[in-house]
Each structure stands twice: as C-alpha cells, then as structure tokens.
C-alpha positions in Angstrom: 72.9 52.6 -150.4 76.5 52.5 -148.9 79.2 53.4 -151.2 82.1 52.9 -148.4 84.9 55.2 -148.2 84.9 55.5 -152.1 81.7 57.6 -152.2 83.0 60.9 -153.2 85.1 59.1 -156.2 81.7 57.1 -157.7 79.9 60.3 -157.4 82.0 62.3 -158.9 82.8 59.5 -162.0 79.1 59.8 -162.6 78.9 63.5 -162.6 81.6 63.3 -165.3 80.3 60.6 -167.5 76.9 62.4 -167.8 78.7 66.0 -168.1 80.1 64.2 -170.9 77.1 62.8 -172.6 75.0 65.8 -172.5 78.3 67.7 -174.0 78.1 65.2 -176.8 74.1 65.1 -177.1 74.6 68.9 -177.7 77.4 68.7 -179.9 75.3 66.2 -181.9 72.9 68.5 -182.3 74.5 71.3 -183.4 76.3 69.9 -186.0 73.1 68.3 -187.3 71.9 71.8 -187.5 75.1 73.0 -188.8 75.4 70.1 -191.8 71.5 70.7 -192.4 72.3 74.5 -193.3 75.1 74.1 -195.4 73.3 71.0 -197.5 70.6 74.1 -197.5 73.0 76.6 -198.6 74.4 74.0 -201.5 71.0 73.1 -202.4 69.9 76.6 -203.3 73.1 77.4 -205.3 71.9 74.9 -207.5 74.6 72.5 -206.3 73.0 68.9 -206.3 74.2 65.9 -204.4 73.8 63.2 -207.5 74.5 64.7 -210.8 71.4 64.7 -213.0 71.0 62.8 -216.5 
C-alpha cells in the first residue's frame, strides 16, 4: 500500500487514535472497578440504593 509523501503523518494519526482508545479502555475499566468498590463499601455500611418500606 502506498501512502505517498504523507506516510509518516497517517502513521503516526493511527498510532495516536489507538494510544487513545486503549487509554480510555483502561480508564473504563478502572473506574468500573473503582464505582464497584465504593457501591461495595456503601452496601456494607448498611447504606441502600432505594430506601426500603
């Protein structure tokens, strides 16, 4: 595939737009983690997310 005289530019955009995505995936993930403990941590102080009747 011939990318012309622009090769080093394309390359280097998709470098950077999947640096980016596997930054977010990560950051997804730990936050998921992250929000799952603390629901965790409420749950077990006896805080509830609907209040009961």
């Amino acid at each position: 595939m011939e990318l012309g005289p622009h090769a080093a530019f394309i390359w280097a955009s998709y470098a950077a737009v999947a640096i980016v995505l596997l930054a977010l995936a990560a950051w997804l993930l730990w936050d998921g983690r992250r929000q799952r403990q603390l629901l965790e941590d409420l749950e077990a102080r006896g805080v509830r997310r609907r209040p009961q009747r």
